[in-house]
N, C-alpha and C positions, 0 to 999 in steps of 0.2 A: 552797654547793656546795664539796667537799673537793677538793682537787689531789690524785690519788692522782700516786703515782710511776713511770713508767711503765718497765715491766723491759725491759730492754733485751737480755735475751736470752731463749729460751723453753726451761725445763730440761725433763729426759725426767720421767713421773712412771707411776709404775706402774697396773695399768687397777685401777679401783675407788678408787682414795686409800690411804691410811695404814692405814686400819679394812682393809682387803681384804689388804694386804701385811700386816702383824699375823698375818690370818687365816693365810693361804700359812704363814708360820713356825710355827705352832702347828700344823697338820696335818701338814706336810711333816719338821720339826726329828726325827729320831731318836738318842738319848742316845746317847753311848757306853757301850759296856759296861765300858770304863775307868775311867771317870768315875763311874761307878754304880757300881764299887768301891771306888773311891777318895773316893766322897762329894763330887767337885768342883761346882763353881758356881759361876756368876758372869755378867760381861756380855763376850763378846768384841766385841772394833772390829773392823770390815774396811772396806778404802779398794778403791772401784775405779771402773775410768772404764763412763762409757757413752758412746755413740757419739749421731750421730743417725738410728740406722735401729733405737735401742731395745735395741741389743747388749751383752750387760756383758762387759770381760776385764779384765785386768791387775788380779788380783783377789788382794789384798795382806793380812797381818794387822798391822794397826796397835798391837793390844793385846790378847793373847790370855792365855785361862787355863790351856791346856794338855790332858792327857787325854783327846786326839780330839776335845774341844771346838771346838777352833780349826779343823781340819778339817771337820768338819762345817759349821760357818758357812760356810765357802768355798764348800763345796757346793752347798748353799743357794741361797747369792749366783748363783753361776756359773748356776747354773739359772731366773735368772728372766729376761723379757722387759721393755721397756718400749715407751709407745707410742712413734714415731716423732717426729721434730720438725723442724720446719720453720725455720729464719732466717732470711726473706732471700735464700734460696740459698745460703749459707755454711754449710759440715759444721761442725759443733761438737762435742767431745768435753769433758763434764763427768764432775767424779768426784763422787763420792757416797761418804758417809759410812753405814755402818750398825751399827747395834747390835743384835747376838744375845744376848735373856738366856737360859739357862741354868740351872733351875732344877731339884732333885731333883725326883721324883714322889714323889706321896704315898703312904705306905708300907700295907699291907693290914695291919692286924690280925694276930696270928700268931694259930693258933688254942691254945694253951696260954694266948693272953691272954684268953679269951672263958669265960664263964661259962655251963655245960653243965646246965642241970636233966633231971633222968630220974626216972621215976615206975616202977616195978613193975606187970604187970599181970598178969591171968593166974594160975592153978594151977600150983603145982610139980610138972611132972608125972615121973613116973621111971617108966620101962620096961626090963624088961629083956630082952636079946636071949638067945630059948633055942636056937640054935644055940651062940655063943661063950660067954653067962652073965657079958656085960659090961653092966651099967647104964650108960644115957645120959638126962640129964637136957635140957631146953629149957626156955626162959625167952623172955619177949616183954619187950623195954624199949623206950621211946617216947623220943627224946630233942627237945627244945625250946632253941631257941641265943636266946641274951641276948643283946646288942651293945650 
C-alpha cells in the first residue's frame, strides 16, 4: 500500500481537464491581424488568480510576444470559468499560470503556385455578324487543377 500525500488544499480546475481547456483555446484563440503581418509567434505567459467560486481576475502578462498576441491571451484567460472549490470553509484565492501558443496558420497555396492542365475542345467556330460585319470567334476550354 503506497502513502500518497495528501493536498492540503483543493485547487480550481477547469470542467473537462487540460484536453477540454486546450480545446477552448484552439476554438476560441483569434490571430491578430498584426501578428499575421508581422509573422509573429510564439508562447505568451499570463498569471492570474482565481478565486473559490471559479472567477478568474487580476489577469497579468508575465511574458509576452507582443502584436495583439498578448492581448488576446488575456482575453482568453478573462473569459474562462472554473468549478468552484470547497476548503474547509476557508476562501482561497490561487493563481495559475498559463500558456498561449501562438502559431501562424498554414498558408493556402497561392494559385500561380498550382499547375493548370487545359485541353482544347471543340470546332473553331467564326461567325460573322451581318449587321456590323464583325467576326466573333468561341472556343470551349476545360481546365483540370493539380495540387
Amino acid at each position: 500500500m503506497k502513502n500518497r500525500p495528501k493536498r492540503f488544499l483543493n485547487v480550481p480546475e477547469y470542467p473537462g481537464g487540460k484536453k477540454a481547456f486546450k480545446e477552448y483555446i484552439r476554438k476560441n484563440l483569434i490571430y491578430p491581424e498584426e501578428a499575421l503581418k508581422k509573422k509573429v509567434q510564439g508562447v505568451v505567459y499570463i498569471v492570474a488568480e482565481v478565486d473559490d467560486n471559479g472567477r478568474v481576475y487580476h489577469v497579468g502578462i508575465e511574458k509576452g510576444i507582443g502584436a495583439g498576441c498578448d492581448e488576446e491571451a488575456v482575453r482568453l484567460i478573462k473569459n474562462i470559468q472554473y468549478y468552484a472549490v470547497r476548503n474547509k470553509g476557508v476562501r482561497v484565492k490561487t493563481k495559475k499560470r498559463f500558456r498561449i501558443e501562438f502559431t501562424l496558420p498554414k498558408q493556402q497555396p497561392l494559385l500561380s503556385d498550382k499547375k493548370i492542365k487545359y485541353n482544347l475542345t471543340g470546332n473553331k467556330s467564326q461567325e460573322t455578324s451581318k449587321a456590323s460585319g464583325v467576326k466573333t470567334y468561341s472556343y470551349s476550354i476545360k481546365l483540370k487543377s493539380n495540387q
